[in-house]
Structures are given as C-alpha cells and as structure tokens.
N, C-alpha and C positions, 0 to 999 in steps of 0.2 A: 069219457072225456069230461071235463070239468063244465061247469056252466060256465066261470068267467072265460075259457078257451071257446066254448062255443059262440059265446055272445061276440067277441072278438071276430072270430073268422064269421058272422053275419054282418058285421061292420063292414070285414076289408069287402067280402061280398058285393055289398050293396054301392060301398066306393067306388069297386071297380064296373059296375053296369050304369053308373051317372052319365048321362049325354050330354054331350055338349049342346047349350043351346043359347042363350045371350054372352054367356061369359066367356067361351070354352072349355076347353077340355082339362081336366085332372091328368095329370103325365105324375108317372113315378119315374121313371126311366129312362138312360137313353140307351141303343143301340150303337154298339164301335166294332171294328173289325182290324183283325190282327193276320197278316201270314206269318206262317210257323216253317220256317226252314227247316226244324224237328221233324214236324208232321208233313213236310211238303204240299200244306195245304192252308186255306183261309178259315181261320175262326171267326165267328164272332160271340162275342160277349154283350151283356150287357148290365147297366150298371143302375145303382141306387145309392144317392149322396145323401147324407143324413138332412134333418131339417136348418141346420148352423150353420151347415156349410159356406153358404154365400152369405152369411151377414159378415159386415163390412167390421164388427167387433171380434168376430171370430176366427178373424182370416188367420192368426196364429197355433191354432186348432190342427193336429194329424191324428188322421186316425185309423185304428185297426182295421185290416180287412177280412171280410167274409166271402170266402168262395164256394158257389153251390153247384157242385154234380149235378146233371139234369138241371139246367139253370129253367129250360123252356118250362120243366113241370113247374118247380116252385120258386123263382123269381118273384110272383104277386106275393104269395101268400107267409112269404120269410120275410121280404123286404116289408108288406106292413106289421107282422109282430115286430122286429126288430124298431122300427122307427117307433111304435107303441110303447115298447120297453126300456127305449133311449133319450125319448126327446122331451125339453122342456113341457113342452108343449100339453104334454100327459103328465108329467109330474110323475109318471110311475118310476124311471132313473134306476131300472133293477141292473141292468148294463151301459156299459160305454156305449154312446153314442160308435156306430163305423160302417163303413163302404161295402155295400153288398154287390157282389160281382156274381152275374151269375152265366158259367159257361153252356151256350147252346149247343146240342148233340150232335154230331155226325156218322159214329162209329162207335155207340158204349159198349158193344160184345168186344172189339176191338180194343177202343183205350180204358177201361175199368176193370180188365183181369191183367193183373200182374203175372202168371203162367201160362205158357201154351197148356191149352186144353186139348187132350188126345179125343179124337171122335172119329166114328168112321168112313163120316165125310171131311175134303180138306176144309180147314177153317184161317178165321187171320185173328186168332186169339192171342193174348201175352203182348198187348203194347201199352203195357200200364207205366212201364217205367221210361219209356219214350213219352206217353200222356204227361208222368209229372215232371218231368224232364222241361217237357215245353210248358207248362204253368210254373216252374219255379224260373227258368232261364228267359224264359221269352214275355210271357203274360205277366206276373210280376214287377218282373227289370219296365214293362209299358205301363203299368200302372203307378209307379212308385217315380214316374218321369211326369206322368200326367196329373195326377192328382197327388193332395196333403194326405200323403199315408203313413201311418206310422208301422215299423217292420215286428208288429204284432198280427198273425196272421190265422184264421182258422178255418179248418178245410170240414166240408160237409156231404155227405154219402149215405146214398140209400140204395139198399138192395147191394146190386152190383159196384155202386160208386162205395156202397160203405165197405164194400171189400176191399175198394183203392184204399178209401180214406186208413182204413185198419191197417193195408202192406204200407203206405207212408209213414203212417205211425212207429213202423218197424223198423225204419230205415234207421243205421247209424248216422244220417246227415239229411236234414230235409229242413228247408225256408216257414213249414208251416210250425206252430205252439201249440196246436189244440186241435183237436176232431170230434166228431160229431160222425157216428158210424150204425146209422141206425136200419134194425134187421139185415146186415153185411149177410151176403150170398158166401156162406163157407163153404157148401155143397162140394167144392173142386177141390177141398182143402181136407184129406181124409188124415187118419189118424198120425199116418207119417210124416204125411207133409208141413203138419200143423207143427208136430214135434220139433223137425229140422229147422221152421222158421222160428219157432222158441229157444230155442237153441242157440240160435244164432243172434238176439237178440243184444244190446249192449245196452248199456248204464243210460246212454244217452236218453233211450225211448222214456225212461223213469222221470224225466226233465219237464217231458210234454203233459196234459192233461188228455184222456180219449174218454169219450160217454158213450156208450154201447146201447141201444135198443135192442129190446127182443118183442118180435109179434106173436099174437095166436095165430099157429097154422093149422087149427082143429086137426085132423087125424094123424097130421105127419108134424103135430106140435114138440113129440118129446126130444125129437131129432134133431130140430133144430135149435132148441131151447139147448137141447147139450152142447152143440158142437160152441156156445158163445158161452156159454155157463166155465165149460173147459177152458176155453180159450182167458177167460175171465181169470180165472181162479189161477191159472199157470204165470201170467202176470202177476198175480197178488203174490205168490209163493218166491216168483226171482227176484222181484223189489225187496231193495235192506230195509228201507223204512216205510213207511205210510203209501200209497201208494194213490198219485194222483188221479185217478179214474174211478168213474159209476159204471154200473149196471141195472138197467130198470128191466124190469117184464110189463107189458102190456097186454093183460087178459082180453079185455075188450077192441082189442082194435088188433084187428087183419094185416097183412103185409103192404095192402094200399092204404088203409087209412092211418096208418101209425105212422106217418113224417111228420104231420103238422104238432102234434104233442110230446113227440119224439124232441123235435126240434126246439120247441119252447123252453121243455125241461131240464136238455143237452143244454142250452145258451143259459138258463137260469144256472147251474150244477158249474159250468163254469166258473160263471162270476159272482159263485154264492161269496155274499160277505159284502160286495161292490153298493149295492143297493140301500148302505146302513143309514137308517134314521136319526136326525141330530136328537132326537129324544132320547138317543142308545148311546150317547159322546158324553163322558163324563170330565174329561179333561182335553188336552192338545196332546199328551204322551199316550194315553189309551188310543186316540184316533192314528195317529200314527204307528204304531205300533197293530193293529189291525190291520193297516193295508201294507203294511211292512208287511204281516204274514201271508196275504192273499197275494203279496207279491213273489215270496219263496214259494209259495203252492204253485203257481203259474211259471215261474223263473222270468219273469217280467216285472220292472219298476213300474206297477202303477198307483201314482197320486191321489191323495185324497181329490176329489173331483172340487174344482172350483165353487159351484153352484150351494155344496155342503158348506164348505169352511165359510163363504160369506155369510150364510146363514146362521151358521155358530158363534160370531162373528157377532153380527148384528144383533141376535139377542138379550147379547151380553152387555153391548153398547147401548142398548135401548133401557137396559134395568135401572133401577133406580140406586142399584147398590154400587159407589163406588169402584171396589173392588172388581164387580162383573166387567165393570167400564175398563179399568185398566187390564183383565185378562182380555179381555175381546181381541187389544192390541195385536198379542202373536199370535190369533186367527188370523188376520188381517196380513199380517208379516210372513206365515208359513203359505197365505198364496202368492204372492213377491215373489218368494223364493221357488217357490214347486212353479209358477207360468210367470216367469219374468219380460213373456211379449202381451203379454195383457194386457189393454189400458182399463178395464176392470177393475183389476186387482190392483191398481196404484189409485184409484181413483177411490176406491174404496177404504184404502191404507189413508187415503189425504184426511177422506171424512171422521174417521177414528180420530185424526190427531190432531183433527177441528173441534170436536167433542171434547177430548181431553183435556185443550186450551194449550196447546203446541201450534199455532199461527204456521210460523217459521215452517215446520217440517210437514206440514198442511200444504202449503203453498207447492215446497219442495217435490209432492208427491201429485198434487192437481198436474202440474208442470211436465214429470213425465208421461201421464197419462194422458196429456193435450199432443205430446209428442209422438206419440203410438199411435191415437186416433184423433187429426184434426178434427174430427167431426165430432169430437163431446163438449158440447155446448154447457153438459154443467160443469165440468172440471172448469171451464174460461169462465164462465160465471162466478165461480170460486176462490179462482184467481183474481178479479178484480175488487170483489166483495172483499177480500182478505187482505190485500193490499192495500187497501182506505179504510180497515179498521186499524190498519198498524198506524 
C-alpha cells in the first residue's frame, strides 16, 4: 500500500475517533430508510453529500452517484477518500465531486448472487437480480427525487458484492455507468457458466467502464487469479475496439485488506484524465477536446470542471500580454455556456470584460449573476462602481 494511501486512512482514522466536546460532533452522514415492495422489506441507506452541496453558490451543482455494497463495512472509509479526492477544500480534484450512498446489509448470501447456488442444504441463494432490481427501480427513482443527482452512476462490490457488481455489468440494460468489482467471488462461476454468461454478452456492457481487483489468496492464489484473469481477457477478445476496463493484481494485500486500494485506484482508473492540471492546457481546443475524449471512454458528457476553466481564465487575464488578456475571454465564455446556472461563471465573464474595457457587457454580465445569487455582494458592487464611471 502506498505511503500517501496509508497516511490518508490514518487521517480518516483519527477523524473518525474525535469526541465531541465543546463544539460537537464531526457527522459525515446521515441515515434514511426506504421499504422495498421488491424486497418486501425496509432498507436503510445511508448517505454522504459532498462538501458544495449546501453552499448557497452551488445550489445548481448535480452530481454523480456512488453506491457501496456492504455500505456498513465501508461507508467511513470510501466516503473520506472520495470527499479527499473531490473537494475544493484539498485541492487534489482527481474526481468529481458526488453522493456516496452506502446500502446496509440484511441478506448478502441472498441479494449478491445472481444464481441459485446448489448445496446440500436448502438455501435462499440467487436474489441478485431482485437486489438490483430494487436499487435501480426503488432506491434510485428515491434518491434522484431527494437529492441534486446527476444520472451518472457507479456501483461498487467486493467479494460477493463484486460478483453483483461484475453480473450488472453484464446486463444488456442497467441504470449503473461504471463498476468497481474488487476480488468478485467467481467460485460459483465454473468454467461453463462463465462461458454461457460470455456468451451472452451484448455491445451494450462495451459502453460501461468495470475495474477488476485481484487479491493474494496465498495457496489457493492461482485459482482465483485465473478465474478474473479469464474472465478479464474474454472481455478484451469480444470488444471491437479499446476496451474500457482495468485489471490490477494486488500481491500484497489479502482478500480483506484489498478494498481500500482497490477502491482508490478503481475511482482513480475511472476518471483518469478528469484531474488535469491547467499547466497541461495549452489552449481552449486541446482542453476540450480532452474531456471530449474522457467523455467517449465513459459515454457520459463530462465538462471541463468550472474551478479549471476559471483558473485558465484568470491567468491569462492577469498577464501582462495583451493577447493572453483577450484569449482568457473564451475561458470565461466556455463556463457560461458548459453551467449557465452559475452566478460564478457570469460573474467572472463580467470581470474579463471589466479588464478588457467593455463597461457595457460588464455590467451586462454583474446583472445576471446578481440575478442567480442575490447574495453576491461583489457583482452589486460592480454594478454600481460601473455605472458611475460611465
């Protein structure tokens, strides 16, 4: 495991053993609960809102969500990398900011095998497609009611859950984009089986992205290293073109300790390329055109992130070289158009074409962005200031 992974899970660690004592208590979460007509039974969930969520500038902000099998194990320990990886706050911005959901267990022998499993005691194996059944029609349909979600979705599975995560991935129809399948229990999946569900594959699964763990199971390692190596490689062989999925092997980490690096690397592998440095932006056609592509690898439109383009933006505007001043412009103009509910991005368009010595379309642009958020006291400041110099 890496030093900066380990220094990380020492943080959320110690975060989470802080007591309350004058101030209260650190809450990451809350708990909600859903009945499932599917399941004939009470779920509950519970949830992690990024850090933007409630500021009053963000409120036009949707975002993707994360759902984690076994929510009870790793709920702490996912929801702080993600928030680390996402939020201004760390500056690290390797992924989108989004809504980690993490579903509480009642039955994983039951809703995490997709097959009845033959034993020779009776069992209640094979309710995997009732389990996602009720997280795409029921849990979904409630979160995307209650919270600013955006219908970018990524399902996450370990063990037994990554053997959901892997049969959804397979489905020719499923609400999820992306998985996260780490050390999946194939065991029940012998050589035929695995076939006929290859087999039966469509175009569609090509669409999604899946990152595969593999642990060390010391004696009984080659076994299981094949059964994902195979399953790996029979994927690589049906896809026509490039084939959106990793495969990592994990020497050093066991079938319990391989989620938390599993899972950072999986979310990293996703949204490689999301994280780019405006030191890596040579113009506004290479920036686009970049997330153009990460947007074909994923089959999702996603934007250059706001926080970037203002940045690129602004250094251009700060230079001394005319020229830089006047490209900064359509930085400033391609966030307008990519979050048009932003009073950010107009507010920051006004400043450009305060700089430039455009009054008029200064003012124009203060104006909309006093109308998104009455509470931006510099846009009205601007406004006034601008209007008694004309």
């Amino acid at each position: 495991m890496s030093k900066n992974i380990i220094v990380l899970l020492l943080l959320l660690i110690g975060l989470n053993q802080v007591k309350s004592q004058d101030v209260g208590q650190i809450v990451i979460g809350t708990k909600h609960s859903l009945r499932s007509d599917i399941l004939n039974e009470d779920r509950e969930y519970w949830i992690n809102l990024p850090d933007s969520y409630d500021d009053k500038g963000s409120s036009y902000k949707r975002y993707p969500v994360l759902i984690l099998l076994d929510g009870n194990s790793h709920f702490k320990s996912i929801s702080g990398i993600v928030n680390y990886m996402s939020s201004d706050v760390y500056r690290s911005r390797k992924i989108p900011e989004m809504i980690v959901v993490a579903i509480q267990n009642v039955d994983r022998r039951r809703d995490y095998t997709p097959d009845k499993i033959i034993t020779v005691r009776e069992n209640n194996t094979g309710g995997g497609d009732s389990f996602l059944s009720f997280l795409e029609n029921e849990l979904l349909t409630e979160l995307d009611q209650k919270f600013r979600t955006a219908p970018y979705r990524i399902l996450f599975g370990h063990s037994l859950g990554g053997l959901l995560a892997t049969h959804a991935y397979m489905k020719e129809k499923t609400l999820f984009n992306s998985f996260i399948a780490v050390d999946p229990s194939f065991g029940t999946w012998d050589s035929e089986t695995m076939d006929k569900k290859l087999d039966s594959l469509t175009e569609q699964s090509f669409e999604r992205f899946i990152y595969m763990a593999t642990a060390n199971w010391g004696k009984r390692n080659i076994r299981n290293r094949d059964r994902h190596v195979r399953f790996y490689e029979a994927l690589n062989s049906k896809c026509k073109g490039e084939l959106p999925a990793k495969l990592e092997y994990f020497d050093n980490e066991n079938h319990s300790s391989v989620p938390i690096i599993a899972f950072y690397n999986g979310i990293s592998a996703i949204f490689e390329g999301y994280g780019i440095s405006y030191r890596e932006v040579e113009d506004k056609e290479q920036l686009t055109k970049h997330f153009q592509a990460l947007s074909e690898r994923l089959s999702w439109d996603f934007r250059p992130p706001e926080y970037l383009v203002n940045q690129l933006g602004y250094r251009l505007l700060q230079s001394g070289n005319d020229k830089d001043k006047s490209n900064a412009l359509e930085y400033f103009i391609l966030n307008v158009e990519n979050y048009p509910k932003s009073s950010n991005s107009y507010d920051s368009l006004g400043e450009a074409y305060e700089t430039l010595g455009d009054t008029q379309k200064a003012i124009e642009n203060y104006k909309i962005s006093l109308e998104l958020n009455p509470r931006n006291e510099h846009a009205r400041m601007k406004i006034k200031e601008l209007n008694k110099s004309e």
